[in-house]
C-alpha positions in Angstrom: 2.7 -7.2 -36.9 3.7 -10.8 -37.1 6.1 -10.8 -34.6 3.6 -9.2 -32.0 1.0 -11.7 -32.3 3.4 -14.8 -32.6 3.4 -16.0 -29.4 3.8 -19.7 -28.4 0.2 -21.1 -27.9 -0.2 -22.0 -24.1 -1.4 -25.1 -24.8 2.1 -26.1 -26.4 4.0 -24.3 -23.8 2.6 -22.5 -20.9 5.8 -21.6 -19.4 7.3 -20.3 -22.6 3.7 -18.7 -23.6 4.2 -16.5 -20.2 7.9 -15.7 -20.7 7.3 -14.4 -24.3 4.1 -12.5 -23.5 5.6 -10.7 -20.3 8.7 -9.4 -22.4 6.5 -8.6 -25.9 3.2 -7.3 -23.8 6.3 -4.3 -22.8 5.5 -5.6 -19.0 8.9 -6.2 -17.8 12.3 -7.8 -19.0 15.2 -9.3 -17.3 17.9 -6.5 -15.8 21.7 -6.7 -15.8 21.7 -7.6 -12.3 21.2 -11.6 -12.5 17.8 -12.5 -10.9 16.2 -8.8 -11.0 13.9 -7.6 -13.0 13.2 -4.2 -15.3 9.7 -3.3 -14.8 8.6 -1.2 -18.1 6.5 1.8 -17.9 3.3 0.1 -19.2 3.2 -2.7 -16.8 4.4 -0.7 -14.0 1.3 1.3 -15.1 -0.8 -1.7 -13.8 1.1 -2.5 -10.6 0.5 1.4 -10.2 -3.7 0.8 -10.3 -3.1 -2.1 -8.4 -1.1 -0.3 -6.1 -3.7 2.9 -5.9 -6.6 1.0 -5.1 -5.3 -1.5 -2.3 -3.6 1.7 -0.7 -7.6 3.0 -0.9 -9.1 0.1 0.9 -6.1 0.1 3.6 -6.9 3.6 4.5 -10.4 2.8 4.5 -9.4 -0.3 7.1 -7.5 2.4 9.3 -4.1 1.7 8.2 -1.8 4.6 7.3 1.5 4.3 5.3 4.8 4.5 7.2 8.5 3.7 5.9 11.7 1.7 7.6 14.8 1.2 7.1 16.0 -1.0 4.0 18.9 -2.3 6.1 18.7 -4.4 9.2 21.6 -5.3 11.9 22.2 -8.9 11.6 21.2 -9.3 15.4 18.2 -8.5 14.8 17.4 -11.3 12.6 18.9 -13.7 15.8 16.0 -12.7 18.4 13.5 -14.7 16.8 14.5 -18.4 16.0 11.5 -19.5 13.8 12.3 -16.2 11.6 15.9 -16.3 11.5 15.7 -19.9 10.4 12.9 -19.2 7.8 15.0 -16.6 5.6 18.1 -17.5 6.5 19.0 -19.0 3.3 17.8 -15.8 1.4 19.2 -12.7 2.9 21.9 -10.6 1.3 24.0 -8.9 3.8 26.0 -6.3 3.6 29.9 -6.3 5.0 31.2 -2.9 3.8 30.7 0.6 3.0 33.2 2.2 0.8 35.2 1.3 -2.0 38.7 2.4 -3.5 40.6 2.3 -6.9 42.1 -0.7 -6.9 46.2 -0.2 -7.1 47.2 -1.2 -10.6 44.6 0.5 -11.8 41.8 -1.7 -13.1 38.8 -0.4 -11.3 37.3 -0.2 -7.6 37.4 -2.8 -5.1 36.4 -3.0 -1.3 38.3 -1.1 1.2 39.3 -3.9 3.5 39.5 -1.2 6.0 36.0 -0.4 5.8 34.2 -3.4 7.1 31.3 -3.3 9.5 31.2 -3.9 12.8 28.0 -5.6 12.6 26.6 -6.8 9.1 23.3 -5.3 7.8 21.0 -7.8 5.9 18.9 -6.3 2.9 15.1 -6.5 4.0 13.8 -9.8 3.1 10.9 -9.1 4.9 10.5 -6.4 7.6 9.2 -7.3 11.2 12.3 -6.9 12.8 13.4 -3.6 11.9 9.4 -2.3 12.7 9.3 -4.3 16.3 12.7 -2.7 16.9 11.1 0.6 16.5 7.5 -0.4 17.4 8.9 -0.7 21.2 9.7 3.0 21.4 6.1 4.1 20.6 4.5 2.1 22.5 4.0 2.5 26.5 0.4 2.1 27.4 -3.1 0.6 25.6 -3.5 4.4 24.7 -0.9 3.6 21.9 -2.5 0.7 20.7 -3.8 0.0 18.0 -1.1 0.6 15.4 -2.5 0.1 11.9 0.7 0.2 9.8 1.8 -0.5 6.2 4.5 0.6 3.9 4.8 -0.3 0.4 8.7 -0.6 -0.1 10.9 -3.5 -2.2 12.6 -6.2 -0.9 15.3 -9.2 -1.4 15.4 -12.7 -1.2 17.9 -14.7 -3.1 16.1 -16.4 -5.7 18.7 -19.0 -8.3 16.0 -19.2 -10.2 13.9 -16.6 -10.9 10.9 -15.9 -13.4 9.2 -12.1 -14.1 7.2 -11.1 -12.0 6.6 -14.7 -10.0 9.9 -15.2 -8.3 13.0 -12.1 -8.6 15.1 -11.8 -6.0 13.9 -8.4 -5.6 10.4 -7.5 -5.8 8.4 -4.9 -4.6 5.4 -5.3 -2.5 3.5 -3.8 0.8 3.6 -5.0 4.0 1.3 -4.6 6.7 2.7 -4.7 10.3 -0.4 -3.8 13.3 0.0 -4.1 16.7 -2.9 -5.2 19.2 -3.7 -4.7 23.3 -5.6 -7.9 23.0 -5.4 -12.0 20.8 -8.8 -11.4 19.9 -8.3 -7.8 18.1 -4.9 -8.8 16.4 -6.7 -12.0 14.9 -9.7 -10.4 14.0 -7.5 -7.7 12.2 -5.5 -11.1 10.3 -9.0 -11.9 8.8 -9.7 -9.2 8.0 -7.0 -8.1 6.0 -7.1 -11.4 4.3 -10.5 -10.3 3.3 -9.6 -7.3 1.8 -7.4 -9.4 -0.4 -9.8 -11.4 -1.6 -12.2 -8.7 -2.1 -9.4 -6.9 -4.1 -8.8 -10.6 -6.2 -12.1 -10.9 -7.0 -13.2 -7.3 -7.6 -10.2 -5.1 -9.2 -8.3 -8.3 -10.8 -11.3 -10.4 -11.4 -9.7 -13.3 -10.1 -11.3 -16.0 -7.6 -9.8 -17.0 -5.3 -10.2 -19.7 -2.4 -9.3 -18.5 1.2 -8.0 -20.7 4.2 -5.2 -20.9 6.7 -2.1 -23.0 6.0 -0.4 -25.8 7.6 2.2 -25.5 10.5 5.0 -26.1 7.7 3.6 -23.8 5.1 2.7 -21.3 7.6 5.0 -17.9 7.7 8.1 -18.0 9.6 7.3 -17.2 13.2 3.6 -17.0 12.9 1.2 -18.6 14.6 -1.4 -18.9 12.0 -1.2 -17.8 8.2 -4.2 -17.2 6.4 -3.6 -17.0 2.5 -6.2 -16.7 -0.8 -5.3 -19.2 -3.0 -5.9 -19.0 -7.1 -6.0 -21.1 -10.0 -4.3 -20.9 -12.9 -4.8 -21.1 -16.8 -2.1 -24.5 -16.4 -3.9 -26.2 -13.4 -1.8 -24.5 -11.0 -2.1 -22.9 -7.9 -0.8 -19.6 -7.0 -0.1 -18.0 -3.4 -1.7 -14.2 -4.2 -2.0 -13.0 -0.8 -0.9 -13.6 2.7 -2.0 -12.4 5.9 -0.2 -13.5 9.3 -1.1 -13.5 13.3 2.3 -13.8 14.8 0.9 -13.8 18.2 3.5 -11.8 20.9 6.2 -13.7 19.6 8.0 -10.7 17.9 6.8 -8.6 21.1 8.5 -10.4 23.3 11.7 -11.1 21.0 12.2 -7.2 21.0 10.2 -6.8 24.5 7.8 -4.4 23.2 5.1 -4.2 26.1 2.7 -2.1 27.5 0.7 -1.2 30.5 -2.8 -2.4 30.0 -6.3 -0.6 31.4 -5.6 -3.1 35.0 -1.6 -1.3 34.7 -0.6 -4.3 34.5 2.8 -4.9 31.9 1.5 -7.1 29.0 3.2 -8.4 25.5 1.7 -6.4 22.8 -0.1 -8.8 19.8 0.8 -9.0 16.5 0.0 -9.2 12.7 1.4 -8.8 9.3 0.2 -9.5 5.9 1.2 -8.9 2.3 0.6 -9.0 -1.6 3.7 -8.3 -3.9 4.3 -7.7 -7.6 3.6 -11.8 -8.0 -0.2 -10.7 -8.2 1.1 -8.9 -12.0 1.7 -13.2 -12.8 -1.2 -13.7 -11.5 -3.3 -11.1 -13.3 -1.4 -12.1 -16.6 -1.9 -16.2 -15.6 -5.4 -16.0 -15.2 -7.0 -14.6 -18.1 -4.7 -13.8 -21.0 -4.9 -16.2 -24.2 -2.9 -16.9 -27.6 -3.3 -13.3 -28.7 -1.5 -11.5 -25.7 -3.1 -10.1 -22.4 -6.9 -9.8 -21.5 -6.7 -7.3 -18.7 -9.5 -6.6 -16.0 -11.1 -3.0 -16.7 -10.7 -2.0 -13.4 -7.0 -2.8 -14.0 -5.8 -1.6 -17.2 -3.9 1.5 -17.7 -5.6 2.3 -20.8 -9.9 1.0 -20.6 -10.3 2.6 -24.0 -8.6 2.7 -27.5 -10.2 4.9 -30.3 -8.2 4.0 -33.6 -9.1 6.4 -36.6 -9.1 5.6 -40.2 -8.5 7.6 -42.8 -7.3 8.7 -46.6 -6.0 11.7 -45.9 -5.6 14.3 -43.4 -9.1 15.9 -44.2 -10.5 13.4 -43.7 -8.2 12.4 -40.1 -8.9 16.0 -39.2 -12.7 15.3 -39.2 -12.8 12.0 -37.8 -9.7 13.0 -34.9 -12.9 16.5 -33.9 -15.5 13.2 -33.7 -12.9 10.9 -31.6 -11.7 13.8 -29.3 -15.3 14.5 -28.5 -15.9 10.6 -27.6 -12.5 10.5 -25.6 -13.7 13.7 -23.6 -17.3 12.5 -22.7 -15.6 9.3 -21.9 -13.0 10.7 -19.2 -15.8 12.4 -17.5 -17.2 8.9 -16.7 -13.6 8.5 -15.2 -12.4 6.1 -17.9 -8.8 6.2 -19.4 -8.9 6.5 -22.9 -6.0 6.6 -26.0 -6.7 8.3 -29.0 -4.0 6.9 -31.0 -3.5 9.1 -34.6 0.1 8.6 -34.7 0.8 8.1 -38.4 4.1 6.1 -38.1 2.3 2.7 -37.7 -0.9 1.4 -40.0 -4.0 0.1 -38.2 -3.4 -3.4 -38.6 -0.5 -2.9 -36.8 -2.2 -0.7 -34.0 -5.1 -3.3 -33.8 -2.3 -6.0 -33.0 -0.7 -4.0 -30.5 -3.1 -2.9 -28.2 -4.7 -6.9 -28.4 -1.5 -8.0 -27.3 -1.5 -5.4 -24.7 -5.4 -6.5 -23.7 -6.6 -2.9 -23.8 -10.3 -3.8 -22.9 -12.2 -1.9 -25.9 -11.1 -1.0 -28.7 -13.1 1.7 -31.0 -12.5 2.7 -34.7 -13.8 5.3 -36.8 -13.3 5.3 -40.5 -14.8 7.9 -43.5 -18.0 5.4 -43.7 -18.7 6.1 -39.7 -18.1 9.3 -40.3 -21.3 9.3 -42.5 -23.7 7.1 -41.1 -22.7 8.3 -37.0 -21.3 5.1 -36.6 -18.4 3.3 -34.3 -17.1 0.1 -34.5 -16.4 -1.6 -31.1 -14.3 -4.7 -30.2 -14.0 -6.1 -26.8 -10.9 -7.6 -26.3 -12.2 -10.8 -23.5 -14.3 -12.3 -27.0 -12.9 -10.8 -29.7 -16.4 -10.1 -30.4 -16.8 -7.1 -32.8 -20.1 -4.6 -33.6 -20.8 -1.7 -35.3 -22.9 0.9 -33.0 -24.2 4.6 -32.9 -22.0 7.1 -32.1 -25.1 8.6 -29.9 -25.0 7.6 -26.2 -21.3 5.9 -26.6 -20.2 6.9 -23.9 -22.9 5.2 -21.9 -22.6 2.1 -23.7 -18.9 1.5 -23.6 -19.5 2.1 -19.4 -21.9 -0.7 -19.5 -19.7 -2.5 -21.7 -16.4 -2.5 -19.5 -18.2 -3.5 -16.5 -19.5 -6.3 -18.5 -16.2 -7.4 -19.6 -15.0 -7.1 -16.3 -17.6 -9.4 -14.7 -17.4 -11.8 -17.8 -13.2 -12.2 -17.2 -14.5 -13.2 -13.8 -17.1 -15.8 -14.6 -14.8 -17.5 -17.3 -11.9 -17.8 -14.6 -14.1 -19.2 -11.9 -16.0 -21.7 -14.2 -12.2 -22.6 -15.0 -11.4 -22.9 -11.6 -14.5 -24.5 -9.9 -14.4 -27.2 -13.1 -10.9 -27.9 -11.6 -12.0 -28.7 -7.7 -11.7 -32.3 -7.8 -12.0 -34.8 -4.4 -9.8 -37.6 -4.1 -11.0 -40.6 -1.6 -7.3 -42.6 -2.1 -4.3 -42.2 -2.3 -3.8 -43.9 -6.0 -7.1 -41.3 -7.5 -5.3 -38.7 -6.0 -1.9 -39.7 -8.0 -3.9 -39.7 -11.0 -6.0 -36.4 -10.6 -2.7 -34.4 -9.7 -1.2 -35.0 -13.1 -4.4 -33.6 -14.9 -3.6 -30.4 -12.3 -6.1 -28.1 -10.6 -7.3 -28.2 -7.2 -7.8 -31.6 -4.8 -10.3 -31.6 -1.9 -8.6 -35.1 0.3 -8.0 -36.0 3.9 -4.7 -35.9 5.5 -4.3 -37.1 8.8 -2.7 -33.3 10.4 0.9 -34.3 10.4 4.2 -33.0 8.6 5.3 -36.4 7.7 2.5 -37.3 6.2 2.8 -33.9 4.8 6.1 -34.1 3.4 5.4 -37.6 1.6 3.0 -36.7 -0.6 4.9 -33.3 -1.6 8.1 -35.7 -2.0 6.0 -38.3 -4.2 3.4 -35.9 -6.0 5.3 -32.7 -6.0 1.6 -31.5 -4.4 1.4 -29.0 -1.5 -1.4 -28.6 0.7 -2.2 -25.1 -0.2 -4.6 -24.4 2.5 -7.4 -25.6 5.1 -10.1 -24.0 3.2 -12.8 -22.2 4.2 -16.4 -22.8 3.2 -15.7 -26.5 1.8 -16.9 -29.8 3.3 -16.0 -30.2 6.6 -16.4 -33.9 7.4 -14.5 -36.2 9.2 -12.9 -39.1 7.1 -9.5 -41.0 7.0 -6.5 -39.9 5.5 -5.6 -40.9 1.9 -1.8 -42.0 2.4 -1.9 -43.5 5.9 -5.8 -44.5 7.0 -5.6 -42.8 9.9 -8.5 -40.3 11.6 -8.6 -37.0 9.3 -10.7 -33.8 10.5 -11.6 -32.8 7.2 -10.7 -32.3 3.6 -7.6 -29.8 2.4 -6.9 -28.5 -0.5 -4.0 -29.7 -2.4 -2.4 -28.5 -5.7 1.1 -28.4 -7.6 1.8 -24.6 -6.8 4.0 -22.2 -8.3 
């Protein structure tokens, strides 16, 4: 039980604090394949209701599910140059496709005979492949809209990787539409971005602040890249959702047109957008403490833990008829529930577990209980414990997890709007960035400017938010006209 709960406290190591809690929480561990990752039954129980519900509010968008090809011909990344360049450096290609014993015996190696005649790269992101194909189904503005997604993995060459933030394979979805008009396929961008934060806010309970990114943080070959933005427990920003208007760029790089309502031939418009297993950091990042995980209930595998306590089977047979009932009239409120009578592992032990794990509720029932109709009930967001009646418990622990839920919430945004900070200089803004958090400054729009206070601050402008203060000022490096205030944080 010691070992479970003796994590490093985050406020002596963050970095080790989410390394240890990924790998003891049974999320995910490190694989044999250098820079992948294992992802463990239980937390790929959570990407699962992650998964489930953002699949829901696609299909209630339009969007159906679709799959392509995990291997792309090399040309294809060459057609469009902002792309190509952008991913370049982090594609894994493919030269071969068989293998043979090797001669003196010591294993396989590539049959030099066997060597392409045109390299495939692994997906490291997929609009090439899908514009490729995207120009045989479409002829005329009959075919358009295409609402697309597919929820596949993919690889980028990460040195150095962390679980669940940054593997060189990670699985994600990606949304790829396709629009007769600019308006349409930037209204769809927003949109989607929307359904982001909605799903942030809502299902993860995490707030988030949306905008649209600079030209050099902006995805390669996009024309605009709208992106929610969260705060960390360590004063960092995290990247938890992307969506992309690529304009007719890809269109045209694959010459996917199409006879408008006028028959006239027009480029097709574009959009993409994406969340990946980084929101699982993110979930973890943004609400779990010393004692392990505090999930969301609209997350968590398991909403509901009923723990018995007994003497002796009698009295476990009685109390296990009393918990089954509970765990019955609980499910038919659609909440997941564990009985957990194992006998191979003592309360204490169970109690640590499943805190670790940051199953929301937790109820126990011991012989006393058993006498006087009685529960006890811990929530696992305050640690706060009561003893109720077992009439109507059902009802109450409903109310209960959506009060957790909405509590986890509140806590993270008071965190996070405590930690929006404005900085009218340069030399403030030096001295606020240590502390971390969010920074509301001028810049004066360009990418030097840009890249010197990344360079000197190791700061980012994560976004052009929406909904903030809009004034006109000066820059804070260089004096010069600004349009408004950015947002600016050290970023993972």
């Amino acid at each position: 039980m010691a070992e479970l709960k003796n994590l490093t406290k985050r406020s002596e190591n963050y970095s080790q604090w989410y390394n240890e809690l990924v790998v003891k929480a049974d999320l995910a561990e490190q694989s044999a394949v250098r820079g992948c990752m294992v992802i463990k039954p239980y937390g790929y129980a959570i990407w699962e209701k992650m998964q489930r519900q953002l699949d829901d509010m696609f299909k209630a968008t339009g969007h159906v599910n679709a799959y392509f090809p995990l291997l792309i011909p090399k040309s294809f990344l060459s057609r469009e140059a902002e792309h190509v360049e952008g991913f370049a450096k982090e594609c894994a290609v493919v030269t071969h496709y068989r293998l043979k014993n090797a001669e003196d015996g010591s294993g396989v190696v590539v049959d030099p005979a066997a060597r392409l005649e045109e390299e495939l790269i692994i997906r490291p992101t997929s609009e090439t492949i899908i514009w490729s194909t995207y120009k045989n189904w479409i002829q005329s503005y009959r075919d358009l809209p295409i609402l697309c997604n597919q929820w596949a993995n993919v690889l980028r060459w990460e040195m150095r990787t962390r679980l669940f933030l940054r593997t060189a394979e990670f699985l994600w979805q990606e949304g790829h539409t396709a629009h007769a008009t600019r308006e349409e396929a930037e209204q769809e961008a927003v949109r989607m971005l929307n359904v982001y934060a909605d799903f942030a806010e809502n299902y993860m309970a995490m707030p988030v602040i949306k905008g649209v990114k600079t030209e050099s943080e902006r995805f390669a070959g996009a024309i605009d890249t709208y992106t929610i933005e969260a705060l960390m427990q360590d004063g960092k920003a995290l990247q938890s959702g992307t969506s992309h208007f690529l304009g007719q760029n890809f269109a045209k790089a694959f010459d996917v047109q199409f006879l408008d309502k006028e028959n006239k031939l027009s480029y097709v418009w574009a959009t993409s957008w994406g969340v990946s297993t980084r929101l699982m950091g993110a979930l973890i990042m943004s609400h779990s403490d010393d004692n392990g995980l505090v999930l969301p209930p609209h997350l968590a595998p398991i909403q509901v833990v009923i723990v018995p306590i007994y003497r002796n089977q009698e009295q476990l047979a009685a109390i296990s008829e009393k918990a089954e009932a509970i765990a019955a009239d609980l499910r038919k409120r659609g909440i997941s529930v564990k009985y957990d009578n194992a006998d191979n592992k003592r309360p204490g032990f169970k109690f640590a577990d499943y805190e670790l794990k940051g199953v929301p509720v937790r109820l126990v029932i011991g012989g006393r209980d058993m006498e006087n109709n009685t529960i006890e009930v811990m929530r696992r967001d305050t640690l706060g414990k009561e003893t109720v009646s077992c009439d109507g418990i059902d009802g109450y622990v409903a109310g209960l997890l959506e009060e957790i839920q909405k509590n986890i919430f509140e806590k993270a945004r008071k965190f996070r709007d405590a930690n929006i900070r404005i900085a009218d200089n340069y030399g403030q803004f030096k001295e606020i960035i240590e502390e971390g958090g969010f920074i509301l400054a001028h810049w004066d729009g360009t990418p030097e400017t840009e890249a010197r206070i990344k360079e000197e601050t190791k700061a980012t402008i994560r976004c052009i938010p929406d909904g903030f203060d809009t004034t006109p000022g000066v820059c804070m490096v260089t004096g010069k006209p600004s349009a408004r205030r950015v947002l600016f944080a050290r970023a993972y």
